[in-house]
ZADREN-337187 format. One record per residue: residue in three letters; x, y, z of N, C-alpha, C in turn. Coordinates in nm, 4 decimals. Atoms other than C-alpha are relative to their C-alpha. Layout:
REM residues N
ATOM residu     n.px     n.py     n.pz    ca.px    ca.py    ca.pz     c.px     c.py     c.pz
ATOM    Ala        X        Y        Z        X        Y        Z        X        Y        Z
...
//
This chain:
REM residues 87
ATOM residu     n.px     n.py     n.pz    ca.px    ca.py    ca.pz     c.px     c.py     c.pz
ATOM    Unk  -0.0023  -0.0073   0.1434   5.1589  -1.4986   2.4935   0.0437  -0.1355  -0.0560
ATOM    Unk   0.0069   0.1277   0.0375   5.1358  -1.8459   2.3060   0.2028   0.0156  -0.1215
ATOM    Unk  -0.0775  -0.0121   0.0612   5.4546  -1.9353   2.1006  -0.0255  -0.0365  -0.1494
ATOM    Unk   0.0566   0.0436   0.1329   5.4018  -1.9196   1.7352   0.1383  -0.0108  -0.0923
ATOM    Unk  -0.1199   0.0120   0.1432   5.7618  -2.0042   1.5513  -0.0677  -0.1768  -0.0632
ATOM    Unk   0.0041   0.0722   0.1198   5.7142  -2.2830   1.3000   0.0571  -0.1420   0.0998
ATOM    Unk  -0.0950   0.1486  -0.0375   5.7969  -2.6970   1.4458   0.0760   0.0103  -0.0720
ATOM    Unk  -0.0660   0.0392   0.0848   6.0676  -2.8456   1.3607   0.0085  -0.0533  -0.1058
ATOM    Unk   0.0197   0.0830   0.1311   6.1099  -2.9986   1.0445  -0.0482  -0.1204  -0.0443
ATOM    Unk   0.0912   0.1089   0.0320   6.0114  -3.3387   1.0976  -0.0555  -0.0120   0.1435
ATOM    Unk   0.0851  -0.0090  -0.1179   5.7332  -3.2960   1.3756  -0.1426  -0.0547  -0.0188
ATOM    Unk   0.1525   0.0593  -0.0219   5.4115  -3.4888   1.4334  -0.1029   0.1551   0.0085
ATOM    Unk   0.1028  -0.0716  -0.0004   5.2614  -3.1351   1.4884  -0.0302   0.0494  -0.1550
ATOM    Unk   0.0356  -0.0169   0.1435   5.2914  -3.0671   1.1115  -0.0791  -0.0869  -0.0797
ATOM    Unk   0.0268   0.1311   0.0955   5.1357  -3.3814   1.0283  -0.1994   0.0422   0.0361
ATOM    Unk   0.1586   0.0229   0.0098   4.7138  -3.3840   0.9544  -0.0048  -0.1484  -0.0494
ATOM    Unk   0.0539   0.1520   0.0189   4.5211  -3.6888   0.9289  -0.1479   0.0218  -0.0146
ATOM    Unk   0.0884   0.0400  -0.0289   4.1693  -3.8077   0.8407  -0.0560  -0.1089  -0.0683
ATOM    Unk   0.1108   0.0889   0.0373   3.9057  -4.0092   0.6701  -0.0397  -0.0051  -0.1259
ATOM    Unk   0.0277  -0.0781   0.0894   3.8033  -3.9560   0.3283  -0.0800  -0.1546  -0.0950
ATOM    Unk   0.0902   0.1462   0.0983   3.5210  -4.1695   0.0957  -0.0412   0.0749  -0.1292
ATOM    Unk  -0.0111  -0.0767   0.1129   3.5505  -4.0846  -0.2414  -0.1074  -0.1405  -0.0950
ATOM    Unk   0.1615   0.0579   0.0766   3.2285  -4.1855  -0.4945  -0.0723   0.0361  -0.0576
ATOM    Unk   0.1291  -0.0275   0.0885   2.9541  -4.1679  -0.6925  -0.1388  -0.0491   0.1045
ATOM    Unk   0.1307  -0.0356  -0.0633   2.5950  -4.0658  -0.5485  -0.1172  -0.0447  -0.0756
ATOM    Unk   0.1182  -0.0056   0.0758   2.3805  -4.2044  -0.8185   0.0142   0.1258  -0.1311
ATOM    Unk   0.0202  -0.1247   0.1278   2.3047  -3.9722  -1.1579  -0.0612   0.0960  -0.0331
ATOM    Unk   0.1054  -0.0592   0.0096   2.1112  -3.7563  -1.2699  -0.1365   0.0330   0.0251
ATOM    Unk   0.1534   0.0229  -0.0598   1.8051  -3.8803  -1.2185  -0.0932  -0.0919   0.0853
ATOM    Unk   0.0130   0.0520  -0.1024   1.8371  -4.0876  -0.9165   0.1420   0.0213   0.0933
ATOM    Unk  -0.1061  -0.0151  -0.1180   2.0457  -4.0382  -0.5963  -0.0051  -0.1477   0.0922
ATOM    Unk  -0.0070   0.1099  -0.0758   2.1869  -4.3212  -0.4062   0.1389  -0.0625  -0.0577
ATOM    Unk  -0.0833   0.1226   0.0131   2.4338  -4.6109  -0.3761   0.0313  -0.1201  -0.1328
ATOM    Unk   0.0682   0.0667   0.0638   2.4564  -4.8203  -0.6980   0.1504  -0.1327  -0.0303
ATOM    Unk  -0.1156   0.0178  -0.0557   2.7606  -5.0584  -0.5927   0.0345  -0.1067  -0.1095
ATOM    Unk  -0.0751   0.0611   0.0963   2.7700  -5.2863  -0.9078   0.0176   0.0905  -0.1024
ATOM    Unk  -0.0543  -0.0894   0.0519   2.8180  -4.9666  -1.1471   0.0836   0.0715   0.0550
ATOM    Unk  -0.0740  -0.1089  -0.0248   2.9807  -4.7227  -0.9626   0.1036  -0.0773   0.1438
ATOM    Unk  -0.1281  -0.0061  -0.1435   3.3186  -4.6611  -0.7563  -0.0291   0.0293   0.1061
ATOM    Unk  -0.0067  -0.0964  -0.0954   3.3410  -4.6060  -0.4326   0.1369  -0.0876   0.0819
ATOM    Unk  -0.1470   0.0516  -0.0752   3.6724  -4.5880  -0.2130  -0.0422   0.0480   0.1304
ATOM    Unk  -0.0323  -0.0175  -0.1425   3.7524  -4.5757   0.1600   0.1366   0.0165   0.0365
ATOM    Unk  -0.1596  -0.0139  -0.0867   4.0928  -4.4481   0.3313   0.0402   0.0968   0.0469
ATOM    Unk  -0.0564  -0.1272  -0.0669   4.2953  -4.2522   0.5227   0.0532   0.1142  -0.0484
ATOM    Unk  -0.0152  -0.1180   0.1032   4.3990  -3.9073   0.4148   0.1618  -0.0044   0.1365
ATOM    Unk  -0.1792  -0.0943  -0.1011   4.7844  -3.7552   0.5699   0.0103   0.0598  -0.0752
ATOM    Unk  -0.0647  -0.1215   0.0983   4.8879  -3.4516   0.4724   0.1196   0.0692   0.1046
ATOM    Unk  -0.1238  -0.0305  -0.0733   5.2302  -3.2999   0.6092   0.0574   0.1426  -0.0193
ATOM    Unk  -0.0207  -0.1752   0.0445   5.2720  -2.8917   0.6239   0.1782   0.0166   0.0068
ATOM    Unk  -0.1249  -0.0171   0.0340   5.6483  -2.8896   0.4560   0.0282   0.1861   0.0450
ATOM    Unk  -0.0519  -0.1419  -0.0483   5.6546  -2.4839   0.5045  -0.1241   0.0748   0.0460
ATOM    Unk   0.1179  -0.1015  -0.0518   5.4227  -2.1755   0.5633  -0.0501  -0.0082  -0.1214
ATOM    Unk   0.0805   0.0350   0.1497   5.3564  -2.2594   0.1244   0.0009  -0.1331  -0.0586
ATOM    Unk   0.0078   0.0830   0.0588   5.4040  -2.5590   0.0634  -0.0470  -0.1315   0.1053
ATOM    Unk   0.0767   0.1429  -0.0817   5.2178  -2.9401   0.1858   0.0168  -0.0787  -0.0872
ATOM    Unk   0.0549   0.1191   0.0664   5.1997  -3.2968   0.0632  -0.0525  -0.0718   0.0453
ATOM    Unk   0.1510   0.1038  -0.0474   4.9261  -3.5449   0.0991   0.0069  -0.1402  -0.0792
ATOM    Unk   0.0399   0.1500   0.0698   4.8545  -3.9121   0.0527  -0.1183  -0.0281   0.0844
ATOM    Unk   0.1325   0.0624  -0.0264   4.5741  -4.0557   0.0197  -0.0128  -0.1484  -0.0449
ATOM    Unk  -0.0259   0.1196  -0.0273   4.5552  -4.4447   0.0357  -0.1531  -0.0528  -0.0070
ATOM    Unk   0.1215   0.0007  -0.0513   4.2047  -4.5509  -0.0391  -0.0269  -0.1509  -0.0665
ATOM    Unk   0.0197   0.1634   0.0006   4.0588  -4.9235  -0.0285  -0.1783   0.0161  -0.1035
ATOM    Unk   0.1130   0.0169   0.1206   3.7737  -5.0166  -0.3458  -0.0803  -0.1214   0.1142
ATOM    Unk   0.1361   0.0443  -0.0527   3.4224  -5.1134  -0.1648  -0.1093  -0.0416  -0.0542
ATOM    Unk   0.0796   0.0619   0.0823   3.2212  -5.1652  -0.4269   0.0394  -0.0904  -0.1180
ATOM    Unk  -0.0088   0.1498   0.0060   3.2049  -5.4818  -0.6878   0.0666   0.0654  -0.1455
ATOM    Unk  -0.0734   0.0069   0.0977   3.3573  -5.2470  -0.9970   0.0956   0.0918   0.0613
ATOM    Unk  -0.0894  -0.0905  -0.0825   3.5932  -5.0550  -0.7632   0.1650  -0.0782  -0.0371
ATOM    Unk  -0.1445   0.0032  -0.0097   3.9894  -5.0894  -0.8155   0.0131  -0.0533   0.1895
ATOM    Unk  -0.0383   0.0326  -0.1675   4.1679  -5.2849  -0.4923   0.0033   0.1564   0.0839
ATOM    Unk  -0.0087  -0.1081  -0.0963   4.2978  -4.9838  -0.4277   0.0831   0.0865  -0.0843
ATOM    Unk  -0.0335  -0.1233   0.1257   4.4005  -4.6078  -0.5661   0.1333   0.1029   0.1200
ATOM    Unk  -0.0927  -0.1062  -0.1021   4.6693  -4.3898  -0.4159   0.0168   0.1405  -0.0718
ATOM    Unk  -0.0143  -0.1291   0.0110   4.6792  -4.0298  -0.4371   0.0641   0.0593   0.0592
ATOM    Unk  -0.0631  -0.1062  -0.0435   4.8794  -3.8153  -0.3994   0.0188   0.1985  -0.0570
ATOM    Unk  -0.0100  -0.1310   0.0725   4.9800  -3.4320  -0.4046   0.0756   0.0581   0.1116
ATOM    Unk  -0.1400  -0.1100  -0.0363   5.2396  -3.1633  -0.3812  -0.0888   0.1706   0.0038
ATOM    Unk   0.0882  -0.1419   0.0197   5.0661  -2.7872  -0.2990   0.0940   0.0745   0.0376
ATOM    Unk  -0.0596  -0.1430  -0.0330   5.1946  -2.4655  -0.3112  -0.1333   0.0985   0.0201
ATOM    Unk   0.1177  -0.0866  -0.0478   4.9496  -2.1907  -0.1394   0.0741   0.1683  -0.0637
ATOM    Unk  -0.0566  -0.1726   0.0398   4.9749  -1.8543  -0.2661  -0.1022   0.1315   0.0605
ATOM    Unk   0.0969  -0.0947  -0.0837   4.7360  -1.6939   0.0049   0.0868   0.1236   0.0186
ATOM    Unk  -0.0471  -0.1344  -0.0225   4.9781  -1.4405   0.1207   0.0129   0.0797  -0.1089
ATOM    Unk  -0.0090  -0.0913   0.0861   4.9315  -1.2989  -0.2047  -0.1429   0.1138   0.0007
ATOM    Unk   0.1041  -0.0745   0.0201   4.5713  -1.1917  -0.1641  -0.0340   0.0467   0.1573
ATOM    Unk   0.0540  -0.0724  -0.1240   4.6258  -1.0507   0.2086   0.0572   0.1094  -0.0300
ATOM    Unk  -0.0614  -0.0721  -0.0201   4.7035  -0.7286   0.2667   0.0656   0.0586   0.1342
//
C-alpha cells in the first residue's frame, strides 16, 4: 500500500515546473506569427502546492518579439474549492 500523507512543508515534491509561451496567434482574419505587432513571451512556469487548497505560482517570462516587454512576471495565489463539488 503506497504512502499517501502530505510532504513536508518545504519539499521539492510539492514543487511543479514547466514551460509556458504566452501570445498572440494572428486575428481574426489571419492566423500566424506577426512579431512587429504582437507580444509574445517565453519562460518558466513554478508552482508550489502550499496545502491540499491552496498553491502559488510564478511565472517569469522573457519578451521575443520586437514590441514585447523585456520581461513580465506573474504571479498567483489559488485557493481550490474542489472538495466542495465531491461527494
Amino acid at each position: 500500500m503506497r504512502d499517501t500523507s502530505a510532504p513536508p512543508g518545504f519539499s521539492l515534491r510539492r514543487l511543479g515546473y514547466g514551460v509556458e509561451m504566452i501570445g498572440a496567434l494572428g486575428n481574426s482574419k489571419q492566423f500566424g506569427f506577426y512579431w512587429q505587432r504582437e507580444q509574445q513571451y517565453l519562460g518558466p512556469v513554478f508552482t508550489y502546492v502550499l496545502s491540499q487548497n491552496w498553491s502559488a505560482r510564478v511565472e517569469p517570462a522573457f519578451g521575443l518579439s520586437d514590441v514585447s516587454d523585456p520581461i513580465v512576471l506573474r504571479m498567483r495565489l489559488a485557493y481550490s474549492i474542489e472538495h466542495v463539488f465531491h461527494h
